[in-house]
C-alpha positions in Angstrom: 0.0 0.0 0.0 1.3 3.5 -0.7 0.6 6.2 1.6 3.8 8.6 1.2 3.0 11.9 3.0 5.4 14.4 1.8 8.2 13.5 -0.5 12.1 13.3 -0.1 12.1 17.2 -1.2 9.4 18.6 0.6 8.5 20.2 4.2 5.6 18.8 5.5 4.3 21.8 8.3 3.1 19.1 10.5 6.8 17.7 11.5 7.6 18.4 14.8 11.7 17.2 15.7 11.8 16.2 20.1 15.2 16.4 21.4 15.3 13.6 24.1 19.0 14.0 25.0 18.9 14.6 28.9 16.0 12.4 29.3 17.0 9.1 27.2 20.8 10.1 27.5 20.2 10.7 31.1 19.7 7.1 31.4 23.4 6.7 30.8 24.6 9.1 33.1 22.5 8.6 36.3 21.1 12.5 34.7 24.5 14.1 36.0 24.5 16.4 33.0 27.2 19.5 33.8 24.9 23.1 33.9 27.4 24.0 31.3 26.1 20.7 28.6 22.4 21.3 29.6 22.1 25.1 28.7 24.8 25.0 25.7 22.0 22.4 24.9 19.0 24.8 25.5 21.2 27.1 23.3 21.7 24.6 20.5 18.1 23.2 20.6 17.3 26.9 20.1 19.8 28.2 17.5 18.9 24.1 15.7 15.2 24.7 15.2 14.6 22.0 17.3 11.0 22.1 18.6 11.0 20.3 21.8 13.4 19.8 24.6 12.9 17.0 27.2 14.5 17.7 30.3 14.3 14.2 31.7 11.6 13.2 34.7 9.4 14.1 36.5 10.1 11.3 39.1 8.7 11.0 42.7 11.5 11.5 45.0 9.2 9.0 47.3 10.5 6.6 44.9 13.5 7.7 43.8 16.6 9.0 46.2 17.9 12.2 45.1 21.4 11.8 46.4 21.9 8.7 43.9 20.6 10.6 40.8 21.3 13.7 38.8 18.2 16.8 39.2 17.4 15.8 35.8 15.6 12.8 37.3 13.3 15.0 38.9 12.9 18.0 36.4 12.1 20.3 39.3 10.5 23.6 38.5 13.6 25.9 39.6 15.9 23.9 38.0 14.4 24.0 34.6 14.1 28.0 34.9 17.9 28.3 36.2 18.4 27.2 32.0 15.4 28.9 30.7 14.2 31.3 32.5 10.4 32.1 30.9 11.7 30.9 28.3 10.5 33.7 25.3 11.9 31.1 22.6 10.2 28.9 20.1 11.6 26.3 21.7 9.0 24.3 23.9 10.0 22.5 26.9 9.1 18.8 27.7 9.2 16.1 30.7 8.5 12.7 31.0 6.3 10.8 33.7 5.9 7.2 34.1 3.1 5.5 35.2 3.2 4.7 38.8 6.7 6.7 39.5 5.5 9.7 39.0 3.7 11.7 42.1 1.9 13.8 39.0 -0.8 15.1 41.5 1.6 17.0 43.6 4.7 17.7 41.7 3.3 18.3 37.9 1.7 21.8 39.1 -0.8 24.3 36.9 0.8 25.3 33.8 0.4 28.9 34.5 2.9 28.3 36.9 5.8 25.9 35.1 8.1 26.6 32.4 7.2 23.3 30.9 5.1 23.1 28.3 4.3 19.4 27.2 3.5 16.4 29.6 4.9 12.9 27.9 3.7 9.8 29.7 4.9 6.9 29.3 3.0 3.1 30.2 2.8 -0.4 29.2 -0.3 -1.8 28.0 -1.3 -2.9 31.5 -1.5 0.4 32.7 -3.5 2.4 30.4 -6.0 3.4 32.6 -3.6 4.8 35.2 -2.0 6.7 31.9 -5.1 8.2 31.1 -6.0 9.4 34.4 -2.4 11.4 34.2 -2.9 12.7 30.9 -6.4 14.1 31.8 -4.6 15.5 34.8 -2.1 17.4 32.5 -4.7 18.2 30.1 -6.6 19.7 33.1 -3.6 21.9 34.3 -2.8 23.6 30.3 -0.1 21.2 29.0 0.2 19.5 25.7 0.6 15.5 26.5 1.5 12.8 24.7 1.3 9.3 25.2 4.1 6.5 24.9 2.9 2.5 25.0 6.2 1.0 25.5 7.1 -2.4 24.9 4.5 -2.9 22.2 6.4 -5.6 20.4 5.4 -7.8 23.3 1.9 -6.9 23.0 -0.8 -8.8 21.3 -3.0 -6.6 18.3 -6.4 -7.3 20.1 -4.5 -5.8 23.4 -2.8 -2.8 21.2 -6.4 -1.8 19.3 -8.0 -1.5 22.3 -5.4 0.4 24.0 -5.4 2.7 21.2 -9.1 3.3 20.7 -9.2 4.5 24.7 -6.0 6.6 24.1 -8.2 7.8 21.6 -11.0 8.5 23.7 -8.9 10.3 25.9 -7.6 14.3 25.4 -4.2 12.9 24.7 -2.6 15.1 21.5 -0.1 12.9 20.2 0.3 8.8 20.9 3.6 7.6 20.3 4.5 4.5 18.3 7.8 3.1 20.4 10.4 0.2 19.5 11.6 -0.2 22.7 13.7 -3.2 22.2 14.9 -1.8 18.7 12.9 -5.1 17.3 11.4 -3.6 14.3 12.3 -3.6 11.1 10.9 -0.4 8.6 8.4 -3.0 6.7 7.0 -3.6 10.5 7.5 -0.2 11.0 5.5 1.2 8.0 2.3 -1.7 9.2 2.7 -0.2 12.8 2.1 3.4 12.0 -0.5 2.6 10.1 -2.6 0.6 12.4 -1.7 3.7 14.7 -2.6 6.4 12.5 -5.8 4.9 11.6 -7.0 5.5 15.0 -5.1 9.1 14.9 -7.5 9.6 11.8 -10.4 8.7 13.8 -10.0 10.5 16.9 -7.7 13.9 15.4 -4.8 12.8 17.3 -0.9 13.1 16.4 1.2 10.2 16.4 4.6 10.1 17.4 8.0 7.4 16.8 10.3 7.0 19.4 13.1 4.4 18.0 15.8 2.4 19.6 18.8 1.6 17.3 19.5 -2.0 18.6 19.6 -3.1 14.9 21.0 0.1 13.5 17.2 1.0 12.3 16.1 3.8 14.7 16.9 6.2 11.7 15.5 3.9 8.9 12.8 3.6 11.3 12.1 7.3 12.2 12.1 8.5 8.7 9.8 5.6 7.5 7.3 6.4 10.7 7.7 10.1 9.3 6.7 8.8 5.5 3.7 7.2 6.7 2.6 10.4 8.3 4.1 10.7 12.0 4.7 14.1 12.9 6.8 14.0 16.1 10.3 12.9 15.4 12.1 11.8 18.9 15.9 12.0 18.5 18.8 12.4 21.0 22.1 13.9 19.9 25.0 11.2 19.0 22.1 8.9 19.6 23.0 9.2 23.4 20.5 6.7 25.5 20.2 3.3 27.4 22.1 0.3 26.0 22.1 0.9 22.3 20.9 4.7 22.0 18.3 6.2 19.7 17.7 7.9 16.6 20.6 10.4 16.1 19.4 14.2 15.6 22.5 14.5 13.8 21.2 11.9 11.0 17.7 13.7 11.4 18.4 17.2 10.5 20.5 16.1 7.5 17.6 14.6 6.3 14.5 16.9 7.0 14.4 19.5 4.1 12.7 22.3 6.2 15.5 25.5 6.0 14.3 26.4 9.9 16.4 23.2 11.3 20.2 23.8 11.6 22.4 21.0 11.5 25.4 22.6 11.6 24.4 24.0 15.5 24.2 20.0 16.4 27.4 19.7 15.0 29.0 21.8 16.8 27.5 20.8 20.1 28.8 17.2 19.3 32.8 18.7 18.9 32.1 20.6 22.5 30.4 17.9 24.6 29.9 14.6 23.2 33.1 14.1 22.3 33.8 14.3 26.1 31.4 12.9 27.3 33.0 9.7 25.9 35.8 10.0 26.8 35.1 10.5 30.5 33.4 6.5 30.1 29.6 7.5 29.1 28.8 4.2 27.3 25.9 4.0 24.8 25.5 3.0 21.1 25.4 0.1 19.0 27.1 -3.0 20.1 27.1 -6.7 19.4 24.6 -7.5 22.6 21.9 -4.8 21.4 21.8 -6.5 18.2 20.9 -10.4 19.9 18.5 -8.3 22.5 16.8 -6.7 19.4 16.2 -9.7 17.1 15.0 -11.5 20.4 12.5 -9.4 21.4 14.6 -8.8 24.8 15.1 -6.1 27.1 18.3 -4.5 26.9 19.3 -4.7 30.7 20.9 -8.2 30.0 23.2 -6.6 27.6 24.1 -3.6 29.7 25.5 -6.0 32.1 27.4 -7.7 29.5 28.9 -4.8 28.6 29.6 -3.5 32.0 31.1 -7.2 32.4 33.7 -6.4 29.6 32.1 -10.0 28.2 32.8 -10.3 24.8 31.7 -14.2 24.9 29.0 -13.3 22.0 28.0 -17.1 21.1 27.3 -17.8 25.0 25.4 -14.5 25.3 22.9 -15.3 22.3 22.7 -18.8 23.9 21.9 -17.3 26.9 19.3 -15.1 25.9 17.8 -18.3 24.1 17.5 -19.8 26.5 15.4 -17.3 28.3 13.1 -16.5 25.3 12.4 -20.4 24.1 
């Protein structure tokens, strides 16, 4: 079936590029980001065209000790204004909060009030309910929200349609299609978006891609989410994130044909701070283990470890995972 929106030469108005640096990245790094990386990347996200930056979490620190993370893990309101102050830029500020870590009630206050402007939660397909009861929350208080069902390629189509058509019932703008275990493959891709659009048709809803690159696809898969008619492009910079990264906003901008994104901004982040951060032992990208994890169907942590372990015992690895999927 074709169903191109846009071509390889045109700017589709719709497109909307989410820098997730700090908040997928920050799952590298325990969310110790320098002040000096996180506003040069306000700064760059700014001067880039970039149309949302995530900050990270809004975690419950109930849950979650603050001496053991970075303040990134908790996106706290005078934290987020030491960058951005009131923020008079185009570019719109973001947080995630995940079902049942989240104390959304207290901490997630009225818009008026925050420098945030968009609400992303994030839920398996076992807590949908709970997800919508946050997003109506957000919705409530002024914020844009969008929705993220992880871990859908463990989830049955019966399971996925109906989550979808209450997502759809819901004031959620955008839902996000995410490969969490960099699994798919852009022909599975280009089926997913569509089952997900349909119901976006139905409802006037958004939909989002949010790609791991396990298999080296999070690109392939981004831009073919994109061609089917997603509008919100997640990306981190250098493809910084858990275990095998994301989508790089590098890659991204070369590819998006709209004169208002700046790649050459990104660029120049990367020589300042990424390089560093590497160097300094922030581990993240593709890697041998990703790749068995993603044809498996398996979460990454297992090959975190490995990596952490300094294994490079590949053939017992992939047994190993076998072993847990059979």
């Amino acid at each position: 079936m074709s169903n191109r929106q846009g071509s390889l030469v045109s700017v589709r108005p719709d497109v909307r590029v989410v820098d997730c640096t700090m908040r997928d990245g920050g799952l590298v790094n325990n969310f110790a980001f320098t002040d000096e990386f996180v506003k040069d990347l306000y700064l760059t996200n700014i001067k880039a065209g970039v149309d949302y930056m995530e900050f990270g979490y809004k975690a419950s620190k109930e849950i979650f000790d603050p001496k053991k993370f970075g303040k990134w893990k908790f996106c706290d309101e005078k934290d987020i204004r030491s960058v951005v102050g009131d923020n008079k830029t185009d570019l719109k500020i973001s947080v995630m909060a995940d079902v049942g870590r989240t104390d959304f009630k207290k901490d997630i206050v009225n818009r008026k009030d925050s420098a945030i402007d968009m609400i992303r939660v994030a839920t398996y397909i076992n807590t949908i309910p709970a997800a919508i009861e946050m997003l109506e929350d957000a919705k409530k208080k002024g914020y844009e929200t969008t929705v993220n069902i992880m871990a859908v390629s463990k989830v049955n189509d019966s399971d996925l349609e109906t989550a979808l058509d209450l997502l759809g019932q819901s004031s959620v703008d955008v839902i996000y299609v995410v490969d969490s275990f960099g699994v798919f493959y852009p022909e599975q891709m280009e089926r997913l978006c569509d089952k997900y659009l349909s119901v976006a048709a139905k409802y006037n809803k958004k939909i989002g891609i949010h790609a791991h690159n396990n298999q080296q696809l999070a690109f392939a898969n981004t831009i073919e989410a994109l061609s089917r008619g997603a509008s919100y492009l997640d990306a981190t910079i250098s493809g910084m994130g858990r275990g095998a990264g994301n989508c790089y906003m590098e890659s991204l901008l070369c590819f998006l044909k709209n004169p208002k994104y700046n790649k050459l901004a990104v660029m120049n982040f990367v020589e300042k701070h990424m390089l560093k951060l590497r160097e300094e032992g922030a581990v993240w990208g593709f890697d041998i283990p990703y790749l068995l994890t993603g044809i498996l169907n398996s979460h990454p942590s297992s090959a975190i470890q490995f990596i952490k372990d300094n294994r490079t015992d590949y053939s017992m690895f992939y047994q190993e995972l076998m072993d847990n999927v059979l």
